[in-house]
C-alpha positions as protocol buffer text, in pm:
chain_id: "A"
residue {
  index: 1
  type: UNK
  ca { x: -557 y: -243 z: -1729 }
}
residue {
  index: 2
  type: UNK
  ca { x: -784 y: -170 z: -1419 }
}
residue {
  index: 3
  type: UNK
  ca { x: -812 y: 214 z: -1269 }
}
residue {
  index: 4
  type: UNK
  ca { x: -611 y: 59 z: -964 }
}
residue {
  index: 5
  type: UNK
  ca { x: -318 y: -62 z: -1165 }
}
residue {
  index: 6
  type: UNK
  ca { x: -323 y: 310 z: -1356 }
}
residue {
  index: 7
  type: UNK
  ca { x: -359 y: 470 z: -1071 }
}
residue {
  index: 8
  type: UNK
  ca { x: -56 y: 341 z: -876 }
}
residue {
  index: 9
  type: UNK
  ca { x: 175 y: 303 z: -1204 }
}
residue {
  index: 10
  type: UNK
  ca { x: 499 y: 73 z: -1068 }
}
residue {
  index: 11
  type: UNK
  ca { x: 357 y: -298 z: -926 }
}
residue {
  index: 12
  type: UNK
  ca { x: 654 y: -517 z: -792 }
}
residue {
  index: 13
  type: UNK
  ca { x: 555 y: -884 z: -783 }
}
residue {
  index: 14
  type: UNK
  ca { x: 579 y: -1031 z: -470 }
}
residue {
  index: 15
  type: UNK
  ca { x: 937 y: -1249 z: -547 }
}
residue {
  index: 16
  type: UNK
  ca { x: 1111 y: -904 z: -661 }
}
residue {
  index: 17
  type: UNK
  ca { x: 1002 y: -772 z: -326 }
}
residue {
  index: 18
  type: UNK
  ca { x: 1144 y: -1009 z: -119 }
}
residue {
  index: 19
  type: UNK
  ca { x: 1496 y: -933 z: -322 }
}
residue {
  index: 20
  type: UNK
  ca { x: 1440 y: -599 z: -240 }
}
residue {
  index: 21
  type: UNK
  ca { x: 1367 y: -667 z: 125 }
}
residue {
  index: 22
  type: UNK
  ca { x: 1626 y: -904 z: 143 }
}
residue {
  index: 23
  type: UNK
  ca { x: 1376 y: -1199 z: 290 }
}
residue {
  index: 24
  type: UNK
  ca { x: 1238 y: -1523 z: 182 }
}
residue {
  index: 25
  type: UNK
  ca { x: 924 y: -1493 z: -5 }
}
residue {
  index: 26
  type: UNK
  ca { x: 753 y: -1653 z: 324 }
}
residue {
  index: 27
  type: UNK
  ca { x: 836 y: -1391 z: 482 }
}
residue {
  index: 28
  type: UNK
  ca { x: 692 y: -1158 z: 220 }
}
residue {
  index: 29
  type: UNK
  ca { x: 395 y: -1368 z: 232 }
}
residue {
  index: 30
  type: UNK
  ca { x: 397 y: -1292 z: 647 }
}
residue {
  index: 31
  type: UNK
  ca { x: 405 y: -959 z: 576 }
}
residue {
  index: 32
  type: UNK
  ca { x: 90 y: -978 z: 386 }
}
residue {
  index: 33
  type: UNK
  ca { x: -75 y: -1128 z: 618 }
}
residue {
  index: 34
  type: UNK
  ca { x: -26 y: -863 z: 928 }
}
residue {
  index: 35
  type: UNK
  ca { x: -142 y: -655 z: 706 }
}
residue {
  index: 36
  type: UNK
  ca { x: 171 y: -440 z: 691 }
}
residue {
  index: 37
  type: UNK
  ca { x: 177 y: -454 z: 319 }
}
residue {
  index: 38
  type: UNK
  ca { x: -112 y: -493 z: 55 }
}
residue {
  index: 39
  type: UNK
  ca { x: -127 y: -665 z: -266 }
}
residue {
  index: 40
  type: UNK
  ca { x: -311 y: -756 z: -566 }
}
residue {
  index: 41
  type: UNK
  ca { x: -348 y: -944 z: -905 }
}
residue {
  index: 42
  type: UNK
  ca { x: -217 y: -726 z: -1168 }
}
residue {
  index: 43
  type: UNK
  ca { x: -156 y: -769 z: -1565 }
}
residue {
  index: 44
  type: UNK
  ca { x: -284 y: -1021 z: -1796 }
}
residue {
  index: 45
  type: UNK
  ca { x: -116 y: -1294 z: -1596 }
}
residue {
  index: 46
  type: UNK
  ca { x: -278 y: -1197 z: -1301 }
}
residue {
  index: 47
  type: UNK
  ca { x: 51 y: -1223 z: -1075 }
}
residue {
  index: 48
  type: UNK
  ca { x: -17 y: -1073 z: -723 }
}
residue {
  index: 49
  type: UNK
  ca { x: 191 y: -789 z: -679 }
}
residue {
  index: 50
  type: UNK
  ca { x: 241 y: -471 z: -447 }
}
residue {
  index: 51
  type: UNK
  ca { x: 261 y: -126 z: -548 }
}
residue {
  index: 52
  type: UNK
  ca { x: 641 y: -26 z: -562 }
}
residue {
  index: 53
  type: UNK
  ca { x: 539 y: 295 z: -340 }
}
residue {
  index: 54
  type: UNK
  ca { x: 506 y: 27 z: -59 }
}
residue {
  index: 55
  type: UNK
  ca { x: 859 y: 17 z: -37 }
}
residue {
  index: 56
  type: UNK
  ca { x: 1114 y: 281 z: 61 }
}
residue {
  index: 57
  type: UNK
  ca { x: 1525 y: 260 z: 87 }
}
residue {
  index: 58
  type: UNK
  ca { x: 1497 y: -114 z: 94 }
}
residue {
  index: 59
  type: UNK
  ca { x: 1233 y: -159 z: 382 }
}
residue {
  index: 60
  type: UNK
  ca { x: 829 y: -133 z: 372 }
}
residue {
  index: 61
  type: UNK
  ca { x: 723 y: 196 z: 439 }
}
residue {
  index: 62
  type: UNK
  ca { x: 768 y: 245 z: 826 }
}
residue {
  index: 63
  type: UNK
  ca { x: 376 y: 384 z: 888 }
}
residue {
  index: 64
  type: UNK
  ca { x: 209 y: 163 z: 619 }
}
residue {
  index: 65
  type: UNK
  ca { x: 122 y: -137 z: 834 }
}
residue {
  index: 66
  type: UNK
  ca { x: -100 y: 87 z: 1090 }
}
residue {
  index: 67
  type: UNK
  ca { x: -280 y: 329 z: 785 }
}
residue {
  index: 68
  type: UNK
  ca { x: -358 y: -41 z: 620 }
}
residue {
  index: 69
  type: UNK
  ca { x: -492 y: -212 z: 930 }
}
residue {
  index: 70
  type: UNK
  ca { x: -700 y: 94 z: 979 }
}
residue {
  index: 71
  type: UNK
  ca { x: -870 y: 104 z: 632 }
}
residue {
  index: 72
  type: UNK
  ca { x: -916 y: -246 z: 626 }
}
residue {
  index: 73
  type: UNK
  ca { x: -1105 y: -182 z: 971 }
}
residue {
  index: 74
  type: UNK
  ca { x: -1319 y: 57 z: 849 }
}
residue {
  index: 75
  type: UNK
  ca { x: -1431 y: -195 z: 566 }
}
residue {
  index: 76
  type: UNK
  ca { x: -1212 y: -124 z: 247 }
}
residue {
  index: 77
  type: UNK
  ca { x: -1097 y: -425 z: 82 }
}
residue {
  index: 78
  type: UNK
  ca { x: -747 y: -427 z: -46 }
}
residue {
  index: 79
  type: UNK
  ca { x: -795 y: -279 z: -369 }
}
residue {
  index: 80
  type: UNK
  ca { x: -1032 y: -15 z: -248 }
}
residue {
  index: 81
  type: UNK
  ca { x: -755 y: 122 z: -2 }
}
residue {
  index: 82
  type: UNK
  ca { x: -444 y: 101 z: -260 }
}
residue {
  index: 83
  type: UNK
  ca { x: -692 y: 298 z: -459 }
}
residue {
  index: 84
  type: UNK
  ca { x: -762 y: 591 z: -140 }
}
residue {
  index: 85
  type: UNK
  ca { x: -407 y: 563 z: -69 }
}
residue {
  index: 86
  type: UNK
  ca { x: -323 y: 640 z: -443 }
}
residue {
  index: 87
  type: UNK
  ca { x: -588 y: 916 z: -525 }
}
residue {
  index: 88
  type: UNK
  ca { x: -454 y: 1276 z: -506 }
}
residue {
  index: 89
  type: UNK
  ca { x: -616 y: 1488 z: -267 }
}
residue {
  index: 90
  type: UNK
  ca { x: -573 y: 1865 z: -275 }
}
residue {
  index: 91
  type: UNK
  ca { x: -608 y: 1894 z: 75 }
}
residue {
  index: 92
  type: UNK
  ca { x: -274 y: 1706 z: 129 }
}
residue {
  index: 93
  type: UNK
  ca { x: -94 y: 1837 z: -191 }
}
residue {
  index: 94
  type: UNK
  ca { x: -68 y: 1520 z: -307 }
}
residue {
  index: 95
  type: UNK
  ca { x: -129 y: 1122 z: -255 }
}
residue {
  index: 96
  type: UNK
  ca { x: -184 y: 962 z: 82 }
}
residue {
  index: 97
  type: UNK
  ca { x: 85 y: 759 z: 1 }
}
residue {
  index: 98
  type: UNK
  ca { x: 315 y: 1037 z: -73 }
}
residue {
  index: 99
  type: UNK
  ca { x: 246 y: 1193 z: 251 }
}
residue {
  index: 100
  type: UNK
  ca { x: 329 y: 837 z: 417 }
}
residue {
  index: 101
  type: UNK
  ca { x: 644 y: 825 z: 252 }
}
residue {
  index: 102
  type: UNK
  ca { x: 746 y: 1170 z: 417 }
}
residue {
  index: 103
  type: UNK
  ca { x: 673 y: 1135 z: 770 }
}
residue {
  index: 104
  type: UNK
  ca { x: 359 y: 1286 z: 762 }
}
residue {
  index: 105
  type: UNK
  ca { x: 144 y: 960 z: 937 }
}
residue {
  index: 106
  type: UNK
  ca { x: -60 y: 1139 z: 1211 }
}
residue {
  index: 107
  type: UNK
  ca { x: -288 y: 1325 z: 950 }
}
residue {
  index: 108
  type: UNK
  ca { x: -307 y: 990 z: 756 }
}
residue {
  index: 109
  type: UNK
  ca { x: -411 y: 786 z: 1036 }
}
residue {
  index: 110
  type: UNK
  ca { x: -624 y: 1099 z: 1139 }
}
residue {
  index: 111
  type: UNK
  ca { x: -813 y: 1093 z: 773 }
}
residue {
  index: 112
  type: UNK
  ca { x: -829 y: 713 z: 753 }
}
residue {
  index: 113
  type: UNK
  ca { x: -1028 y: 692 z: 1112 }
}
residue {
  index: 114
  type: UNK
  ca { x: -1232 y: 957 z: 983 }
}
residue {
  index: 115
  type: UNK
  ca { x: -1337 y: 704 z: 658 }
}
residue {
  index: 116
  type: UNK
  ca { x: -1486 y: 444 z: 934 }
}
residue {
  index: 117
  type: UNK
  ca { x: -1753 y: 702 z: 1079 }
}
């Protein structure tokens, strides 16, 4: 198992999201593709997969698409922002993802623009 799979714990493959979206795995696939979700080969099968985080009372995670679109700006490939998005940082009491997840996107965005200087 790779740090980035440890790291984020519960992968959904991309099928199981579109059930929990309620959308046709196109769609899912669309979604990848804007950049308002991220995913990546996980397991010994290698199936391409999001982190479960990604998704929150059946819909993607209202601020994820702009925090993504600005890492990948700044250079970080996929895995290398699932992985800043998943590391614990003191200063936020807790994960980027965590903070995401509660509203908090402003000093998100704010620390993610700071990783492109």
């Amino acid at each position: 198992m790779s740090t980035v799979e440890s790291l984020v714990g519960d992968w959904l493959p991309l099928p199981d999201v579109a059930q929990l979206l309620d959308v046709s795995i196109t769609k899912v696939h669309g979604l990848l593709d804007e950049r308002a979700l991220a995913a990546l080969r996980i397991g010994e099968r290698r199936i391409r997969s999001i982190p479960a985080a990604f998704i929150q009372d059946g819909h993607v995670v209202e601020s994820l698409k702009g925090t993504i679109v600005v890492l990948a700006d700044a250079g970080y490939s996929d895995e290398e922002l699932i992985t800043w998005l998943f590391t614990a940082d003191e200063s936020l009491r807790g994960r980027p993802i965590d903070a995401l997840r509660e509203g908090r996107k402003t000093e998100i965005r704010r620390r993610a623009q700071s990783l492109a200087w």
